[in-house]
N, C-alpha and C positions, 0 to 999 in steps of 0.2 A: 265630536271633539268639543263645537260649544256647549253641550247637553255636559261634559265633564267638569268642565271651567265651571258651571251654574251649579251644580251639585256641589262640589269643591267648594266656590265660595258661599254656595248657603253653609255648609257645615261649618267653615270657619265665621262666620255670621252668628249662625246660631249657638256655637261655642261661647263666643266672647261676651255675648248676650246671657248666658246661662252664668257668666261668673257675676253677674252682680246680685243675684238675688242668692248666690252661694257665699259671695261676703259677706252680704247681709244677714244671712242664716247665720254665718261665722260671731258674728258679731253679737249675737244674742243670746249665745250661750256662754262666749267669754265673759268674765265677772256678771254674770245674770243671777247669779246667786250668793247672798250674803254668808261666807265663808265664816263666821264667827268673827264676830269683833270687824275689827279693819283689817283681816286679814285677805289675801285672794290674790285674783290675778285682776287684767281689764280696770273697770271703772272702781271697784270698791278699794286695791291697790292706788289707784291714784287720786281718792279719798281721804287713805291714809297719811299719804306723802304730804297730801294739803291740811292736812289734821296739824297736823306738826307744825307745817312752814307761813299757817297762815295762825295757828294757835286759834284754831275753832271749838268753839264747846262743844259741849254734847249736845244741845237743843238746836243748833244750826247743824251736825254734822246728821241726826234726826231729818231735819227738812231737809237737806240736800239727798239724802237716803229715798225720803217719800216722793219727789219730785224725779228721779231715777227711776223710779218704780212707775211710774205714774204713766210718765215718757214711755218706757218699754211699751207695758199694757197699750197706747192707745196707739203703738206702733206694729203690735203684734198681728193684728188684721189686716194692715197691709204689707206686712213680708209677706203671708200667706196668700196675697192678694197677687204680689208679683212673682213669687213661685208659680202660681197658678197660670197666670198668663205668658211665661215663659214656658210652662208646659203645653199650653193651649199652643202658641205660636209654634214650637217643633212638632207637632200632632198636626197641626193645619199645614208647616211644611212637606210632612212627609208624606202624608195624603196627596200632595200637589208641590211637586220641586219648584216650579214657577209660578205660586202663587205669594209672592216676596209682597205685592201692597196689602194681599190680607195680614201678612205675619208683620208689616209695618204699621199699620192700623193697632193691630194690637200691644207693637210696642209704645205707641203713642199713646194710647190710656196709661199705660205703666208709665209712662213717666209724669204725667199729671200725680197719679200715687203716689211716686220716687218724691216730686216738689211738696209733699201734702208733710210728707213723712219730714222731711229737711224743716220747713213752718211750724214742725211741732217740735223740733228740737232747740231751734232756736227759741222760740215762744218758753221751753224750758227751761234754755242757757238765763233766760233774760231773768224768769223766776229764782235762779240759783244767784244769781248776782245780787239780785233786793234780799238774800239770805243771807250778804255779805255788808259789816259796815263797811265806810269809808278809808279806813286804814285798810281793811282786809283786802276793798277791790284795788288798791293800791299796790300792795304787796303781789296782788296775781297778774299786775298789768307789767310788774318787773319781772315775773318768773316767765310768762309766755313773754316776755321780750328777750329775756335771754334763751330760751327754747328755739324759739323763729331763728336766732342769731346763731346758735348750732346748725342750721342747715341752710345759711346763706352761704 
């Protein structure tokens, strides 16, 4: 009976676990690709929208392009990093249902990777901002306040 319970809750352990490197897979193929122009879905769609509403050139919407890019790239080794180790940790599961502090262990490095990944996004956001004058990051301080303001 407890040998079910543990089994049980490794799978739903291991499920819930397996959807973040699935978001994240998700997430890098949505606008991962420059659709012509400003056209698309994801990030190059909401490019667009800021093309418009912030009246960016074309030599700023250029850097924010390459700094997107840039982002991705130096993020792509660690998706593939935390794929891996969510495979490693169901593979160490299954080998051993009750071996939960190895498959802890390893989700412990994955999250050192998870924080590496988030430090380089922001390290990007920060570059996308100095791609922006004064009025511009003005204008974007009121759009994400009324964004936040839709979901209070």
């Amino acid at each position: 009976m407890m040998n079910r319970k543990t089994i049980a809750g490794t799978i739903v352990v291991l499920a819930l676990a397996c959807a973040v490197p699935l978001l994240y897979a998700g997430q890098q193929h949505r606008g991962a690709g420059d659709h012509g122009g400003d056209f698309g879905f994801g990030p190059m769609a909401r490019l667009a929208m800021l093309r418009e509403k912030l009246n960016l050139t074309d030599a700023q919407v250029d850097q924010l392009r390459t700094i997107a890019r840039e982002t991705r790239q130096a993020n792509a080794e660690s998706r593939k990093g935390i794929r891996r180790t969510m495979f490693a940790a169901g593979q160490l599961l299954l080998a051993d249902p009750d071996n939960l502090s190895g498959a802890q262990a390893l989700l412990a490095q994955q999250q050192a990777t998870e924080q590496q990944m988030r430090a380089n996004v922001l390290t990007s956001v920060s570059r996308a901002l100095k791609v922006l004058n004064a009025e511009q990051r003005s204008q974007l301080a009121e759009l994400l306040a009324a964004r936040a303001a839709r979901f209070e």
